[in-house]
KOLKOLDO-822033 format. One record per residue: residue number from 1; residue in three letters; y, z, x of N, C-alpha, C, O in turn. Coordinates in nm, 2 decimals, decimal comma. Each point is the difference from the previous one (the first is absolute). Example, Ala and Ser with C-alpha at 12.3 -4.5 7.8 and 13.67 -1.06 7.14 Angstrom:
+------+------+--------+--------+--------+--------+--------+--------+--------+--------+--------+--------+--------+--------+
| resi | resn |     ny |     nz |     nx |    cay |    caz |    cax |     cy |     cz |     cx |     oy |     oz |     ox |
+------+------+--------+--------+--------+--------+--------+--------+--------+--------+--------+--------+--------+--------+
|    1 |  ALA |  -0,57 |   0,78 |   1,32 |   0,12 |   0,00 |  -0,09 |   0,12 |   0,00 |   0,09 |   0,00 |   0,07 |   0,10 |
|    2 |  SER |   0,11 |  -0,14 |  -0,14 |   0,11 |   0,00 |   0,09 |   0,11 |   0,08 |  -0,08 |   0,11 |   0,01 |   0,05 |
+------+------+--------+--------+--------+--------+--------+--------+--------+--------+--------+--------+--------+--------+
//
This chain:
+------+------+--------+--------+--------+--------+--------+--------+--------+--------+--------+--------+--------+--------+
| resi | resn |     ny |     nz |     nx |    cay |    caz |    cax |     cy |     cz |     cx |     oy |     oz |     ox |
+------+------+--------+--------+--------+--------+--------+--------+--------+--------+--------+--------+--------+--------+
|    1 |  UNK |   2,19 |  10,51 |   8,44 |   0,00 |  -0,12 |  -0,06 |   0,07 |  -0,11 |   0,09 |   0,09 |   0,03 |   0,08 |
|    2 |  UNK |  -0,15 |  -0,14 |  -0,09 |   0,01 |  -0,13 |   0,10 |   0,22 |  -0,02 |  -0,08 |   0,05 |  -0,02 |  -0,11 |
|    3 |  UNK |   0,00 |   0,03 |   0,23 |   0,11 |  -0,07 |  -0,03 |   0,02 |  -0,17 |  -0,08 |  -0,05 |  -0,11 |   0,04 |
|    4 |  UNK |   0,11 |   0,13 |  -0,13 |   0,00 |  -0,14 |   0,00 |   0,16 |  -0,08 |   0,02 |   0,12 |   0,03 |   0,00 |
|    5 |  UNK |  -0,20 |  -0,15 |   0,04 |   0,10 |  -0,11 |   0,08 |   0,10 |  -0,05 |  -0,15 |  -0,04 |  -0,04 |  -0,11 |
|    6 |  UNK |   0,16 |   0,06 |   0,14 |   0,07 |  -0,08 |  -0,09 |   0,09 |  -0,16 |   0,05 |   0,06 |  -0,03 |   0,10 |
|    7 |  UNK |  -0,09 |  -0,06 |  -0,21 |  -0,02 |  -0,10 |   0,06 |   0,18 |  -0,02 |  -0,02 |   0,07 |   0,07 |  -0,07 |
|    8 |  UNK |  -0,02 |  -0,18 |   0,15 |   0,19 |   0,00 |   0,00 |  -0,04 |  -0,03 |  -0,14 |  -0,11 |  -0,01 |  -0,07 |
|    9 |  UNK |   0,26 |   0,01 |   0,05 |   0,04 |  -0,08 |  -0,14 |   0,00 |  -0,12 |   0,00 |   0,00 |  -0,08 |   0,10 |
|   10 |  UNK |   0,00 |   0,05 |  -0,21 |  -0,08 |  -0,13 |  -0,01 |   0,19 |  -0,10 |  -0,01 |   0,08 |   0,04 |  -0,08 |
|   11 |  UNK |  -0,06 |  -0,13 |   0,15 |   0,06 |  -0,09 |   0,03 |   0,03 |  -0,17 |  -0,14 |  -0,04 |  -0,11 |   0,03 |
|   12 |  UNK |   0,08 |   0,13 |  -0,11 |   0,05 |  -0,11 |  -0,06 |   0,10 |  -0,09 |   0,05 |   0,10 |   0,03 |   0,06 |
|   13 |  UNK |  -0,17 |  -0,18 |  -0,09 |   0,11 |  -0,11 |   0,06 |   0,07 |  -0,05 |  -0,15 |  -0,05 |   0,00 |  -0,11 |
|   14 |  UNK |   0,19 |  -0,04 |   0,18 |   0,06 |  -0,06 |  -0,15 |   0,01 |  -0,17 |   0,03 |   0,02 |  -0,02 |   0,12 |
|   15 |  UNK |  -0,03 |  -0,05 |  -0,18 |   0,06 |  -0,11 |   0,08 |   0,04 |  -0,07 |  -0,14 |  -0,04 |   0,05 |  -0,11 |
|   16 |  UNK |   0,11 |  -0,16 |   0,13 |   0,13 |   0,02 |  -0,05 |   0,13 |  -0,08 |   0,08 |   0,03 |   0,02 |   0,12 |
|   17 |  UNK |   0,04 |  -0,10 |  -0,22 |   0,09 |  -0,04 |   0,09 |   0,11 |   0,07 |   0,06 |   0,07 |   0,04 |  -0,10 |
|   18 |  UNK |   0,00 |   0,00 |   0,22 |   0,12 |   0,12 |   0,04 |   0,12 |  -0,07 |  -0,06 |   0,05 |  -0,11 |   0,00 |
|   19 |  UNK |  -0,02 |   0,25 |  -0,03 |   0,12 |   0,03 |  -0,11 |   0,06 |  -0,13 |   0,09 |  -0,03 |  -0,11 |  -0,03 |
|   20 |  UNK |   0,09 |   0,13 |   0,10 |   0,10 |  -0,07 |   0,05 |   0,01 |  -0,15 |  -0,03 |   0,10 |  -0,06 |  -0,03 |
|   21 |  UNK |  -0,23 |   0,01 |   0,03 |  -0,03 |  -0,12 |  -0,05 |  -0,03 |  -0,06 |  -0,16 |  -0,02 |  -0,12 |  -0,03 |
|   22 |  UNK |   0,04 |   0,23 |  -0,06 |  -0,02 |  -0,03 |  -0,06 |   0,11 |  -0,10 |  -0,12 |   0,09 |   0,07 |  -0,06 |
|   23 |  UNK |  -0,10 |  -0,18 |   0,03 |   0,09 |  -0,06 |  -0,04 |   0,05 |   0,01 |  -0,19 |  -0,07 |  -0,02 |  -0,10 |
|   24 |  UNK |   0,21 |   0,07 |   0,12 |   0,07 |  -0,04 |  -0,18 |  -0,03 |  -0,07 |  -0,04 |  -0,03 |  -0,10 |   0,07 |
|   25 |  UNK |   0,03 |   0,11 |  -0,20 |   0,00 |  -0,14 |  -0,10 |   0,14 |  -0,05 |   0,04 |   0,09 |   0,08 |   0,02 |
|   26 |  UNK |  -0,07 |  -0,25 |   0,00 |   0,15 |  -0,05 |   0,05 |   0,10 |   0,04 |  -0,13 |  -0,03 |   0,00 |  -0,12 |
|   27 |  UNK |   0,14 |   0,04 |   0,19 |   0,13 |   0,00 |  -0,13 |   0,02 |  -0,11 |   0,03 |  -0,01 |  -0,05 |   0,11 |
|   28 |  UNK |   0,05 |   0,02 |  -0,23 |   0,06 |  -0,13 |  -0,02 |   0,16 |   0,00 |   0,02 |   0,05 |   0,08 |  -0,09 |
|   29 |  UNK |   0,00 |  -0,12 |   0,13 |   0,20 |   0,03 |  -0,01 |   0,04 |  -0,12 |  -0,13 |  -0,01 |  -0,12 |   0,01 |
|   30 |  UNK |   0,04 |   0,16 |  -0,07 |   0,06 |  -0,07 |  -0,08 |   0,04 |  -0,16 |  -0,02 |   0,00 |  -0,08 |  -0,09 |
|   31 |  UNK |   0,04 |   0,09 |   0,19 |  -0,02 |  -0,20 |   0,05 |  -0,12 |  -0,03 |   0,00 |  -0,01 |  -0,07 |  -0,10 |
|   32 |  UNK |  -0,08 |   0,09 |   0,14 |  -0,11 |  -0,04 |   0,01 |  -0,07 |  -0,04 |  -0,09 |  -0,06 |  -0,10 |  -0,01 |
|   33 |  UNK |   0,07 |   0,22 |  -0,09 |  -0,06 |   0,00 |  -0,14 |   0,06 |  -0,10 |  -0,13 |  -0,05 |  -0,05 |  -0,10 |
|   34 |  UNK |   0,21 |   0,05 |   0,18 |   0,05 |  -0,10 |  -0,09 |  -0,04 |  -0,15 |  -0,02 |  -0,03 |  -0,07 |  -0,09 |
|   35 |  UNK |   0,04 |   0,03 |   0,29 |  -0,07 |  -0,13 |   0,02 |  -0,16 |  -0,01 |  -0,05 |  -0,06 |  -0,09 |  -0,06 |
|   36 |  UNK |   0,02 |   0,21 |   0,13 |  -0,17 |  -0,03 |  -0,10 |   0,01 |  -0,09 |  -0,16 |  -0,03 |  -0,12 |  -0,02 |
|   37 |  UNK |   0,07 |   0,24 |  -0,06 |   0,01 |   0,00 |  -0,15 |   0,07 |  -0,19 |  -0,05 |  -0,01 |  -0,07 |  -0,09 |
|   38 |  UNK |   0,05 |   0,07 |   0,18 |   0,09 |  -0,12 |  -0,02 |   0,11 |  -0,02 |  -0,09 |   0,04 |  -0,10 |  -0,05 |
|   39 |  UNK |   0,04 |   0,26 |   0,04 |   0,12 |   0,03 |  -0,09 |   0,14 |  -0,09 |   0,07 |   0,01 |  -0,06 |   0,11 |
|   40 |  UNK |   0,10 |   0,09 |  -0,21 |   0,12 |  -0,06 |   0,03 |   0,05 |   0,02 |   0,09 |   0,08 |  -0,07 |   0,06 |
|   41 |  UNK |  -0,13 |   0,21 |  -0,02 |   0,11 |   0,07 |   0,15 |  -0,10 |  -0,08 |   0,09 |   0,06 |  -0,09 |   0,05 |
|   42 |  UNK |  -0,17 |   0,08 |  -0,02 |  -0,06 |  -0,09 |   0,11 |   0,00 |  -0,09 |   0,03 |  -0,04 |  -0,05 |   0,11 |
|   43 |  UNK |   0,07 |  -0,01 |  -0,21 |   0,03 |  -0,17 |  -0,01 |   0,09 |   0,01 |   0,08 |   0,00 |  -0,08 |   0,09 |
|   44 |  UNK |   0,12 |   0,18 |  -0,12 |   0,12 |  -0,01 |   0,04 |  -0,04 |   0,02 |   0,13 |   0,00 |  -0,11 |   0,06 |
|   45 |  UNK |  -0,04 |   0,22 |   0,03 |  -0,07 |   0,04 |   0,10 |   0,02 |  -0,15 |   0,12 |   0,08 |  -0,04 |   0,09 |
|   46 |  UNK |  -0,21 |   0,00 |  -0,18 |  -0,04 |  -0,12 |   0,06 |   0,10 |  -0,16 |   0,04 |   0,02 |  -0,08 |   0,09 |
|   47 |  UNK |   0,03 |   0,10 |  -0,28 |   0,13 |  -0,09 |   0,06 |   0,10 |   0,00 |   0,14 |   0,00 |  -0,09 |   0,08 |
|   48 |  UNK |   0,06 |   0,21 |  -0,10 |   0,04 |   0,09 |   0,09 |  -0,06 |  -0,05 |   0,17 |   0,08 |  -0,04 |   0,09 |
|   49 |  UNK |  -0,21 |   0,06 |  -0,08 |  -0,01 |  -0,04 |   0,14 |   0,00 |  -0,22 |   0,00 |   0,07 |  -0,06 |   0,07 |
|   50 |  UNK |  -0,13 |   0,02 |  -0,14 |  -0,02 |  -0,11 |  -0,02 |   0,15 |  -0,07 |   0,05 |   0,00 |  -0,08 |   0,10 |
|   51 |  UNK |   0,11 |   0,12 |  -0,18 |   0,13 |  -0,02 |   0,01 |   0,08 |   0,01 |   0,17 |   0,09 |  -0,06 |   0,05 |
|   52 |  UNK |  -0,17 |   0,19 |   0,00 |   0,07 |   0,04 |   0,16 |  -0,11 |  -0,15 |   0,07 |   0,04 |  -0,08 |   0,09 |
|   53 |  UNK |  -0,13 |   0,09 |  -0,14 |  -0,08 |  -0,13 |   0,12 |   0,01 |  -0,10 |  -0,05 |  -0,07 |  -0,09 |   0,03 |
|   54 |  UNK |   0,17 |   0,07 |  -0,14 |   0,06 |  -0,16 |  -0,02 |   0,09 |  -0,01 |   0,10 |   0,00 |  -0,08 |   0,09 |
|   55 |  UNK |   0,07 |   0,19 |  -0,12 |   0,16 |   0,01 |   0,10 |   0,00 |  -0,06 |   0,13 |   0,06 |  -0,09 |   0,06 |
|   56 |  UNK |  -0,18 |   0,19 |  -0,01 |  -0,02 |   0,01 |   0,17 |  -0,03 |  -0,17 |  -0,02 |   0,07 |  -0,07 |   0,08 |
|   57 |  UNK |  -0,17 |  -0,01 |  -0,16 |  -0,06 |  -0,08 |   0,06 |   0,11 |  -0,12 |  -0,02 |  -0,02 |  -0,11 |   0,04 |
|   58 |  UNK |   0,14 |   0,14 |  -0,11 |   0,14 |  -0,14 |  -0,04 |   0,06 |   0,02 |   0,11 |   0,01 |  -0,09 |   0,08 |
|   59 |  UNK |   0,04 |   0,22 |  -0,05 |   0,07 |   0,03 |   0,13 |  -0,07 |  -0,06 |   0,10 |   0,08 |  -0,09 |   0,05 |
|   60 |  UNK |  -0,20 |   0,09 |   0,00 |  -0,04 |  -0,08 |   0,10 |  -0,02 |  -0,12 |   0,00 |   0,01 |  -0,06 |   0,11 |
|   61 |  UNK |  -0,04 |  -0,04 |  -0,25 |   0,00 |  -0,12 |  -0,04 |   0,14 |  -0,03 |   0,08 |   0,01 |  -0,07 |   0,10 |
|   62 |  UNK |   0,10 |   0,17 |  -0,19 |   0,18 |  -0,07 |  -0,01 |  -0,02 |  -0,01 |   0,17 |   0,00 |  -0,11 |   0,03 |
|   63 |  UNK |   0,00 |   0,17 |   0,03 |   0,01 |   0,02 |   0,16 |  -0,06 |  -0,10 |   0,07 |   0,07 |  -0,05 |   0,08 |
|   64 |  UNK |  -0,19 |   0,02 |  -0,09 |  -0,09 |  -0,14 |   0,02 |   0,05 |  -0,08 |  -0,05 |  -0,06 |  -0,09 |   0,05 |
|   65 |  UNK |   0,15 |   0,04 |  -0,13 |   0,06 |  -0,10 |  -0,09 |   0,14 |  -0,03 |   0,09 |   0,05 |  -0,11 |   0,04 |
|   66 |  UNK |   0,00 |   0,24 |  -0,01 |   0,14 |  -0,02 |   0,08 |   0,00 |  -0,07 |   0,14 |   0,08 |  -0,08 |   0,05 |
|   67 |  UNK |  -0,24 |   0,15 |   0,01 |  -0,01 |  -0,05 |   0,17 |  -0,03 |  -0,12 |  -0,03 |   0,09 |  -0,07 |   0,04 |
|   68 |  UNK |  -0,21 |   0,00 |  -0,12 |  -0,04 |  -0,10 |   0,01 |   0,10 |  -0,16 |  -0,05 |   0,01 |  -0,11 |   0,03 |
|   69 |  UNK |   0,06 |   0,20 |  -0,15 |   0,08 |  -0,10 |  -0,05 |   0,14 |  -0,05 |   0,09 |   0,05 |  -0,11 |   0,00 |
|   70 |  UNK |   0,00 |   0,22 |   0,08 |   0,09 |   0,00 |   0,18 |  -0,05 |  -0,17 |   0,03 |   0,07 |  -0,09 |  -0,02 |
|   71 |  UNK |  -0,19 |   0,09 |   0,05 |  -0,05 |  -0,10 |   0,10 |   0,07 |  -0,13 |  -0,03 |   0,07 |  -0,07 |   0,08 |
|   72 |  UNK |  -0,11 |   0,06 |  -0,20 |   0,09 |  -0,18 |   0,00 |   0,16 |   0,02 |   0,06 |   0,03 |  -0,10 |   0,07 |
|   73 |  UNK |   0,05 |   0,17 |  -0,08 |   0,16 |   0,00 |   0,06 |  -0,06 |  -0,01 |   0,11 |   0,05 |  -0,11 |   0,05 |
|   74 |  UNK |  -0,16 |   0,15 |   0,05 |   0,03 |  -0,03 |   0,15 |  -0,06 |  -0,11 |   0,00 |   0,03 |  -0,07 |   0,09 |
|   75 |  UNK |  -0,09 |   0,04 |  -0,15 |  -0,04 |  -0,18 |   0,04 |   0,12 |  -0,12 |  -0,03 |   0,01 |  -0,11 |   0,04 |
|   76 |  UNK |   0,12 |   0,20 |  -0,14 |   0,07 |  -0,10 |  -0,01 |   0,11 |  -0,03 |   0,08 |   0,08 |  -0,09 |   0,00 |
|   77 |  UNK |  -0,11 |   0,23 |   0,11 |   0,14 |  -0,01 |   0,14 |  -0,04 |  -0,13 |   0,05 |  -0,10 |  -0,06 |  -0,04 |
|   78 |  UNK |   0,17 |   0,01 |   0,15 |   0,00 |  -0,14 |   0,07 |  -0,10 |   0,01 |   0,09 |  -0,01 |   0,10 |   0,07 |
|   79 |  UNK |  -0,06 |  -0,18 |  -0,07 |  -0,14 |  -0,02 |   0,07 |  -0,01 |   0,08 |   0,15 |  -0,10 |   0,07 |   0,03 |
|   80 |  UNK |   0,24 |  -0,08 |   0,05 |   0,01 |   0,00 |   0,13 |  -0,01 |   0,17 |   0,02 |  -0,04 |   0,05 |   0,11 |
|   81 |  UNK |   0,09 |   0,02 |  -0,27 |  -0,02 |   0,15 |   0,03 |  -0,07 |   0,05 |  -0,06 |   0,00 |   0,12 |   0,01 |
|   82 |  UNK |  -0,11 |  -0,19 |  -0,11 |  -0,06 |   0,01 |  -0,08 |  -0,17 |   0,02 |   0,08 |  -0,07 |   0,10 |   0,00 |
|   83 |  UNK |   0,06 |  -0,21 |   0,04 |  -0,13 |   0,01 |   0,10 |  -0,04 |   0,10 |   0,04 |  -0,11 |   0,03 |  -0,04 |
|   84 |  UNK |   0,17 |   0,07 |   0,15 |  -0,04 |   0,10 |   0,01 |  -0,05 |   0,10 |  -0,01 |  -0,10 |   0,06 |   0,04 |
|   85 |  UNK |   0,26 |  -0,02 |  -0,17 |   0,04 |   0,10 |  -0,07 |  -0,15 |   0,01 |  -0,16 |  -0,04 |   0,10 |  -0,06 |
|   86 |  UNK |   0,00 |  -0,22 |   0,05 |  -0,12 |  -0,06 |  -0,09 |  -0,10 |   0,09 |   0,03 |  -0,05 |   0,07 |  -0,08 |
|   87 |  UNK |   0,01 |  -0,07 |   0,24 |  -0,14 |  -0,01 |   0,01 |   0,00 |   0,20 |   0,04 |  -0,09 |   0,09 |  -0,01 |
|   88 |  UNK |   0,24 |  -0,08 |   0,04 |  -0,04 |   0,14 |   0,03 |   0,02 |   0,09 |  -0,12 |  -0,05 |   0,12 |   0,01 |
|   89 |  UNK |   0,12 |  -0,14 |  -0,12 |   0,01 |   0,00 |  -0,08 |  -0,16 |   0,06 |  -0,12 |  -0,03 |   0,11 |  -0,05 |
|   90 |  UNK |  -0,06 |  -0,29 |   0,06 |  -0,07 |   0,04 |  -0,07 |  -0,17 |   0,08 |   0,14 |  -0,11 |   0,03 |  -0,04 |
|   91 |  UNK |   0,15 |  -0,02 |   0,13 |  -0,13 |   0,06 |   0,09 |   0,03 |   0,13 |   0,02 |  -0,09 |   0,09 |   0,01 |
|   92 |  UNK |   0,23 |  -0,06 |   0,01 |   0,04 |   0,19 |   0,03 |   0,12 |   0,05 |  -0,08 |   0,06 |   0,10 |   0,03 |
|   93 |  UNK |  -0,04 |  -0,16 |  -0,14 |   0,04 |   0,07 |  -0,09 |  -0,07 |   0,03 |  -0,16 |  -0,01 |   0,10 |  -0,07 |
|   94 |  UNK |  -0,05 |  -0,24 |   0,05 |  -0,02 |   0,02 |  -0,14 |  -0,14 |   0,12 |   0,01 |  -0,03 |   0,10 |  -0,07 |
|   95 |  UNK |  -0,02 |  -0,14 |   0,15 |  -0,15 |   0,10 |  -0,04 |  -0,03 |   0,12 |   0,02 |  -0,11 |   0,04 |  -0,03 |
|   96 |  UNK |   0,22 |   0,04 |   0,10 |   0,03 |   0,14 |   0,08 |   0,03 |   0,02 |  -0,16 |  -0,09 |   0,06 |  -0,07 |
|   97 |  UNK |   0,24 |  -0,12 |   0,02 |   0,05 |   0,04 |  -0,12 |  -0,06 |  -0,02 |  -0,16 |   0,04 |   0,05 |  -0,10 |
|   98 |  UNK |  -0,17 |  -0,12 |   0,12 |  -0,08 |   0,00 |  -0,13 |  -0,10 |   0,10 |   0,03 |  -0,05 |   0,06 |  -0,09 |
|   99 |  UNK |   0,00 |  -0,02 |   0,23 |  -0,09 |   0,13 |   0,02 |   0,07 |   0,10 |  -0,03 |  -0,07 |   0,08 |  -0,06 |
|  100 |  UNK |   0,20 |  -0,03 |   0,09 |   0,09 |   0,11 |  -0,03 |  -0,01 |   0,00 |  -0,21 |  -0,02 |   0,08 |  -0,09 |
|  101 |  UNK |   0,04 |  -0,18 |   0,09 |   0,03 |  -0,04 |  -0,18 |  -0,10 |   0,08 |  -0,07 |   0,03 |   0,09 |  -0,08 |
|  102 |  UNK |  -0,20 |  -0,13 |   0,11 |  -0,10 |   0,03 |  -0,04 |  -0,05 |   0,14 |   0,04 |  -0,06 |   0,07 |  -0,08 |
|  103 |  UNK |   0,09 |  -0,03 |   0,18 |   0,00 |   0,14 |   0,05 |   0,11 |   0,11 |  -0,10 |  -0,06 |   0,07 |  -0,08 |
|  104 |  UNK |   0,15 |  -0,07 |   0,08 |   0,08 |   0,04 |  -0,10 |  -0,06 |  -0,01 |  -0,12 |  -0,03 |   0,11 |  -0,04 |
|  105 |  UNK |   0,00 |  -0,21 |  -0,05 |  -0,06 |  -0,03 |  -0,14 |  -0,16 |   0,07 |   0,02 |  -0,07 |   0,00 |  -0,11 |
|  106 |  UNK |   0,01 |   0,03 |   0,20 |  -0,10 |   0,05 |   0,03 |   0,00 |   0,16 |  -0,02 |  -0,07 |   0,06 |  -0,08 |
|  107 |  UNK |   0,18 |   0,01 |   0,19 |   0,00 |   0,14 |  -0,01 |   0,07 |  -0,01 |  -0,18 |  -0,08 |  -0,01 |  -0,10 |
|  108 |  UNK |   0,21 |   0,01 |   0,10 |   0,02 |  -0,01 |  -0,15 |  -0,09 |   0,04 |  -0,10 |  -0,02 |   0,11 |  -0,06 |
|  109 |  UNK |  -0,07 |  -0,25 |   0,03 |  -0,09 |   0,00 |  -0,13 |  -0,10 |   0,15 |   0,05 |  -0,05 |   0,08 |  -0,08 |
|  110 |  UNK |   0,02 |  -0,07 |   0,22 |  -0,07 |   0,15 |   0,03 |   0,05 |   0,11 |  -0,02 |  -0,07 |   0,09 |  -0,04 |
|  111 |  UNK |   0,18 |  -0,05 |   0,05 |   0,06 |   0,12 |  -0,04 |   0,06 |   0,01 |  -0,16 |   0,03 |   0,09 |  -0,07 |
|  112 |  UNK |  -0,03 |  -0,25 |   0,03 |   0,01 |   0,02 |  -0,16 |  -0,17 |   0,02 |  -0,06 |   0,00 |   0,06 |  -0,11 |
|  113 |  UNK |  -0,10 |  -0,09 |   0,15 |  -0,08 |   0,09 |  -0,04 |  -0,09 |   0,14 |   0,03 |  -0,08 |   0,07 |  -0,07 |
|  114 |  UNK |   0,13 |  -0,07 |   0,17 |   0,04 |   0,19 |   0,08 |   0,08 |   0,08 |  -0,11 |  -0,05 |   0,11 |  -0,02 |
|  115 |  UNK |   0,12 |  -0,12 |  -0,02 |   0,10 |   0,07 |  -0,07 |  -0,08 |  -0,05 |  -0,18 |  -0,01 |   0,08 |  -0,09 |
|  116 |  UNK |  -0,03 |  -0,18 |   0,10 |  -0,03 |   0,00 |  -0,16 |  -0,15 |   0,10 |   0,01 |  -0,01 |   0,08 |  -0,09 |
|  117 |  UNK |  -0,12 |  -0,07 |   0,19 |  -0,09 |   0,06 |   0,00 |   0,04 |   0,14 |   0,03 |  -0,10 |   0,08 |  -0,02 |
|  118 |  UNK |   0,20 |  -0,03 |   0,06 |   0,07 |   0,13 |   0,01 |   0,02 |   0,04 |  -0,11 |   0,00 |   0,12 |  -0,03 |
|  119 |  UNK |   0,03 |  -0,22 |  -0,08 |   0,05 |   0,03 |  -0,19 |  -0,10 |   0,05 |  -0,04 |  -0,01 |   0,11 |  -0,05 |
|  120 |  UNK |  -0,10 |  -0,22 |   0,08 |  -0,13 |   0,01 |  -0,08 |  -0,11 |   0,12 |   0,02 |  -0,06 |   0,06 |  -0,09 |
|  121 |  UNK |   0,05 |  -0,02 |   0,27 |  -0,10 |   0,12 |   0,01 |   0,07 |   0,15 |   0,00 |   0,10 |   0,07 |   0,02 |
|  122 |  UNK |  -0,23 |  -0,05 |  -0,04 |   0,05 |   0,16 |   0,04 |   0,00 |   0,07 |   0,10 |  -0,10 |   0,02 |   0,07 |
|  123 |  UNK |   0,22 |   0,03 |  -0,04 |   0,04 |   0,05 |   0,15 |  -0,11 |   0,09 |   0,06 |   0,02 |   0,04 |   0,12 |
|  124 |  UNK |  -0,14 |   0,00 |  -0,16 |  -0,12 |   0,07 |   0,06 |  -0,04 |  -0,20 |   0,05 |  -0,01 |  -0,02 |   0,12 |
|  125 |  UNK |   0,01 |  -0,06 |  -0,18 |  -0,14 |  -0,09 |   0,03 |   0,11 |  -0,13 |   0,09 |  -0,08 |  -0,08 |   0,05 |
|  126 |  UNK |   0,19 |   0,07 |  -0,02 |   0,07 |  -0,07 |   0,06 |   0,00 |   0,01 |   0,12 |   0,02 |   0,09 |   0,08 |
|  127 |  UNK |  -0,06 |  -0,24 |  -0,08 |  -0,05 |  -0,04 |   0,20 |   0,11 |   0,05 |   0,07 |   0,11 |   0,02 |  -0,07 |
|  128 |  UNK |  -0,11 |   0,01 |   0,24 |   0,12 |   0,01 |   0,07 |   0,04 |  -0,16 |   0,02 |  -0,05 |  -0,11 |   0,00 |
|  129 |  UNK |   0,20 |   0,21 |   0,03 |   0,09 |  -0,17 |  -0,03 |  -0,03 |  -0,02 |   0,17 |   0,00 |   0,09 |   0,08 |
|  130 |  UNK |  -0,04 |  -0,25 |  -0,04 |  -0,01 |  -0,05 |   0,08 |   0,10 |   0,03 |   0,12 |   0,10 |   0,06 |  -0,06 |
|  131 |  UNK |  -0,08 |  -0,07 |   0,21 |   0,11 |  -0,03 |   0,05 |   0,06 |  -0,12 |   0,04 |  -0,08 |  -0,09 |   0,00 |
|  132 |  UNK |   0,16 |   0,07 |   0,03 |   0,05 |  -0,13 |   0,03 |  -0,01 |  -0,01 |   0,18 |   0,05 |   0,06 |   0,10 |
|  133 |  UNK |  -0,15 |  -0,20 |  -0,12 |  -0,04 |  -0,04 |   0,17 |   0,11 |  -0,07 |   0,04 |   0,01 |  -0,04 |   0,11 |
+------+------+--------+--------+--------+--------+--------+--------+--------+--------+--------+--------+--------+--------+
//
């Protein structure tokens, strides 16, 4: 009798997305769901950050209010020491010190909402925290 050929086994593909990639339904963290829903604790939540980036933004007003409002006393020294002290005054002091002002009220209001989006996600879905350049 003629041998017969046995053919391989026969080969199945799965496809399919890999485990590894396969994505949870998001939990929600409790903040989140509060601010969603629009309940009292989120409100509060939200108050809560609203309130830190009033702060940051008075603090830098008050500080802009202090450098700028300085200026009239030097215009009121006597002309002879005034002149100068005027010009260097408003070309190499005031504008280093209002770029420093807004830089500060800048990082500030960003790490006050670093820390409030830190409340809100869930520690699987939270971006890395930036470094500082």
């Amino acid at each position: 009798m003629a041998e017969e050929q046995q053919s391989p086994p026969r080969r199945e593909i799965v496809t399919g997305v890999p485990r590894g990639t396969r994505r949870r339904a998001p939990a929600h963290t409790p903040a989140r769901s509060e601010i969603s829903e629009q309940t009292t604790l989120g409100a509060t939540y939200v108050r809560a950050l609203m309130r830190s980036q009033l702060r940051a933004g008075l603090g830098a007003l008050a500080a802009l209010a202090a450098l700028v409002g300085t200026l009239p006393l030097v215009f009121l020294l006597p002309h002879a020491v005034s002149g100068p002290l005027v010009w260097a005054s408003l070309g190499l002091l005031v504008y280093p010190a209002m770029w420093l002002i807004a830089r500060r009220y800048v990082t500030r209001a960003e790490r006050n909402e670093t820390d409030f989006t830190g409340l809100v996600t869930d520690p699987a879905e939270a971006p890395l925290p930036r470094r500082r350049t």
